[in-house]
C-alpha positions in Angstrom: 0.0 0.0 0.0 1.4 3.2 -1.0 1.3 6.4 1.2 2.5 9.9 0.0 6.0 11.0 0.4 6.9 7.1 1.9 8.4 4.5 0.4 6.5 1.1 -1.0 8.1 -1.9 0.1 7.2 -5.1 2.1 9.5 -7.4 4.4 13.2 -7.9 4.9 15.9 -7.1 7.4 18.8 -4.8 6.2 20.0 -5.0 2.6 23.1 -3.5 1.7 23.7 -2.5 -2.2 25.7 0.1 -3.8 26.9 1.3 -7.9 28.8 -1.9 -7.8 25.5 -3.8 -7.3 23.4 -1.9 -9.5 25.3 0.9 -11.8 26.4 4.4 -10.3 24.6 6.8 -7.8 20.8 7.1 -7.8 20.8 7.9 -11.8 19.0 5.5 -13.6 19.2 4.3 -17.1 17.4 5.0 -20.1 17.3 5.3 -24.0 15.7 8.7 -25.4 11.9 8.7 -23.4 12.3 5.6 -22.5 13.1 4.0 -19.0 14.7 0.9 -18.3 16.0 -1.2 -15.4 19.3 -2.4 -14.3 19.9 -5.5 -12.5 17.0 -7.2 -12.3 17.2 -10.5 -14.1 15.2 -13.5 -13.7 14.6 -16.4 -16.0 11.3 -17.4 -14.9 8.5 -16.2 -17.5 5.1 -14.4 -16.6 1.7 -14.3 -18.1 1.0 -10.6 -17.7 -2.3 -9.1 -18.2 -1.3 -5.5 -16.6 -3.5 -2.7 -18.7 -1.9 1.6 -18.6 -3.1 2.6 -15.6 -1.4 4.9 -12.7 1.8 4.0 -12.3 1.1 3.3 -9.1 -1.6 0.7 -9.2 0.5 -0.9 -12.3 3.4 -1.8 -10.3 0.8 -3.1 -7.3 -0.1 -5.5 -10.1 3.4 -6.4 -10.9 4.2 -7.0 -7.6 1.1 -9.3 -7.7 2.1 -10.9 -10.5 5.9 -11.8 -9.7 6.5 -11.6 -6.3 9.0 -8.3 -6.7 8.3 -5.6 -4.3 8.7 -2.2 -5.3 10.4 0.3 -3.5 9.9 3.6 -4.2 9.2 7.5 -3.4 5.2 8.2 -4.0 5.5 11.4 -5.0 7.4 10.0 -8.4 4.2 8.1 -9.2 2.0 10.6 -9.1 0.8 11.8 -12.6 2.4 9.1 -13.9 0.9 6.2 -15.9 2.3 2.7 -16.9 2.6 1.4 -20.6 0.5 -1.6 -20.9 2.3 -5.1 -20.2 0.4 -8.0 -22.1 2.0 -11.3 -22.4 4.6 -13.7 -21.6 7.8 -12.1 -19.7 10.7 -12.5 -16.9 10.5 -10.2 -14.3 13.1 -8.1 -16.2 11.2 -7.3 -19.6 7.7 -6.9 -18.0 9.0 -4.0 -15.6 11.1 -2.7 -18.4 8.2 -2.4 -20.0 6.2 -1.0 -17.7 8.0 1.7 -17.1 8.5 2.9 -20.4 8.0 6.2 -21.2 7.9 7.4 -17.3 11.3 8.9 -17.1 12.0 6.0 -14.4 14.1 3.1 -14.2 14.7 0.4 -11.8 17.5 -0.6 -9.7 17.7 -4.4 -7.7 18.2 -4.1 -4.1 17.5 -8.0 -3.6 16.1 -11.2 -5.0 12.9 -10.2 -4.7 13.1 -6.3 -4.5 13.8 -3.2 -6.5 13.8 0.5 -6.4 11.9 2.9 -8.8 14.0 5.7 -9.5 13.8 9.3 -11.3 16.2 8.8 -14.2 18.7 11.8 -14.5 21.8 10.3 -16.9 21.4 7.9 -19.4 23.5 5.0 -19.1 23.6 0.8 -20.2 21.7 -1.7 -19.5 22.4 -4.3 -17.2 20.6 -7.5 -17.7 22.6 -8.8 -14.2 25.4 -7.3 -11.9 29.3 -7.6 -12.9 30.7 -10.5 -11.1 31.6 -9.7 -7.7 34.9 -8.8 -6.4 35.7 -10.6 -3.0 37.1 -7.6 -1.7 33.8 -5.5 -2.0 31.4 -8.5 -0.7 33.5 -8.0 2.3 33.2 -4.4 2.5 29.7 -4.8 2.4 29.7 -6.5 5.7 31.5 -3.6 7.0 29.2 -0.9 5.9 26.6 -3.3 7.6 28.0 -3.5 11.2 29.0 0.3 11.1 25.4 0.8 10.3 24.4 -1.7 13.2 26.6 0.3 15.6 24.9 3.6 14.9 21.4 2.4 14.9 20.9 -0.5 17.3 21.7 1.7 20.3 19.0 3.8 20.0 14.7 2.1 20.0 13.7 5.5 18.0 16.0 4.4 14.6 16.7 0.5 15.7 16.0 -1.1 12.6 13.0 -4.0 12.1 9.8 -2.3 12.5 10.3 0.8 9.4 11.7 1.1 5.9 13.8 3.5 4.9 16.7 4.1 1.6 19.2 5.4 2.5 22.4 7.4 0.1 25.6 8.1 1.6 29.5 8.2 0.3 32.6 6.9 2.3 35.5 9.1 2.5 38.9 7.4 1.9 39.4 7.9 6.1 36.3 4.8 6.1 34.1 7.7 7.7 30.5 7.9 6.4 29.4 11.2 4.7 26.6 12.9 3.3 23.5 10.1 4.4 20.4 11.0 3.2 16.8 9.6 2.8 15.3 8.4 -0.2 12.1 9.5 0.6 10.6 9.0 4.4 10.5 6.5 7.0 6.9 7.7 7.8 7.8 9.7 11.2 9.9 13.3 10.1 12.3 13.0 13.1 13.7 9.3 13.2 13.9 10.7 9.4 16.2 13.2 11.1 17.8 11.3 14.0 18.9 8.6 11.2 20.8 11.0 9.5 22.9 12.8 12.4 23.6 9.3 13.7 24.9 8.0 10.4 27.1 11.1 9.4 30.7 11.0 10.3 30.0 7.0 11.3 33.9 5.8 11.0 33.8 1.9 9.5 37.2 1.4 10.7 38.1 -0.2 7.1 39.0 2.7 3.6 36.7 1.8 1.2 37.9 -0.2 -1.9 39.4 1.9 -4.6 36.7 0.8 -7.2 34.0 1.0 -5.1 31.2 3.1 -7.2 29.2 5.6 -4.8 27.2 6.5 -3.3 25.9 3.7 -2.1 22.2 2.9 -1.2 20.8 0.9 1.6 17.4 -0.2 2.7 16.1 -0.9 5.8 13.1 -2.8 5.9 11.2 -3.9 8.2 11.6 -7.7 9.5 8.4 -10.2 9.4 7.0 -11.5 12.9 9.1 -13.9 14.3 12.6 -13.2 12.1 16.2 -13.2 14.1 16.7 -9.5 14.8 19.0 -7.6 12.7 20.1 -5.6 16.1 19.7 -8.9 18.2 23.7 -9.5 18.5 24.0 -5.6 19.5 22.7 -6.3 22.8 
């Protein structure tokens, strides 16, 4: 269910992606008018039967359809309608064609999730992400515990019960700088509380010389029942 000025998304714990994961920054890709999406490639084929609509009810019925959750800012949908998706598709081609002609694009965060994103540079597609380098799936797990530490202290930001995306560069000192919001947790000052906690957050480790940024996280909220993501934190 969308609300204005949130983010759409369902379930999860903390996913950490970045450029490396799903091409650089928050700019997506697209040719001319078009949109298209970048990372999000599955090989299992849909019947779609998804007619123009607002954007925002289309991608509720892609969702529906294929199990991907979308994650994204409402106030992008608004105004905004979908191209009609009729047929036989992956994952990939229907939401590519979806969002054709919306001036958005679509970046994976996950297996099952993706963000919808204003596109502001052109750039290639990617059908999948560049094969990972070992020394950036391990830098991943740092950016994760620094996030930990500057969350799980605190019940008003502790992550598992909101979603937020996040944007943020590391300096070449590890230190994190610049965290923003994609968008809203729902509640104005965790909105604000997130982002003085996370700024000047020191990871202890430089980042990799190729690592693209900024990078992008989402927090999402954990189902009933799920191992806490702060759980080891205290």
């Amino acid at each position: 269910m969308n609300h204005p000025g949130s983010l759409t998304a369902v379930r999860a714990c903390l996913v950490v992606f970045s450029a490396f994961l799903a091409a650089a920054g928050l700019d997506g890709s697209a040719a001319d008018e078009g949109s298209t999406t970048t990372s999000v490639s599955v090989s299992r084929k849909f019947a779609m039967n998804i007619p123009a609509q607002p954007l925002a009810r289309a991608l509720q019925a892609y969702s529906g359809v294929t199990g991907i959750e979308t994650l994204y800012d409402s106030a992008i949908a608004h105004e905004r309608r979908s191209t009609a998706v009729v047929g036989t598709f992956t994952a990939f081609e229907a939401l590519q064609l979806l969002l054709e002609g919306t001036r958005l694009s679509a970046r994976s965060i996950a297996q099952d999730a993706v963000t919808i994103e204003q596109v502001q540079a052109s750039a290639a597609l990617a059908m999948a992400p560049p094969p990972e380098k070992s020394a950036n799936r391990f830098y991943f797990g740092v950016i994760q515990a620094g996030l930990e530490r500057a969350l799980c202290d605190d019940e008003q930001v502790r992550p598992g019960r909101y979603r937020a995306v996040l944007k943020f560069s590391i300096a070449t000192d590890g230190q994190i700088r610049q965290p923003s919001l994609v968008g809203t947790t729902g509640d104005e000052r965790r909105d604000r509380i997130i982002a003085r906690k996370l700024d000047g957050v020191s990871l202890g480790v430089p980042p990799p010389a190729d690592l693209q940024q900024p990078i992008m996280i989402a927090i999402l909220p954990q189902p009933s029942g799920a191992a806490r993501t702060c759980a080891r934190s205290h």
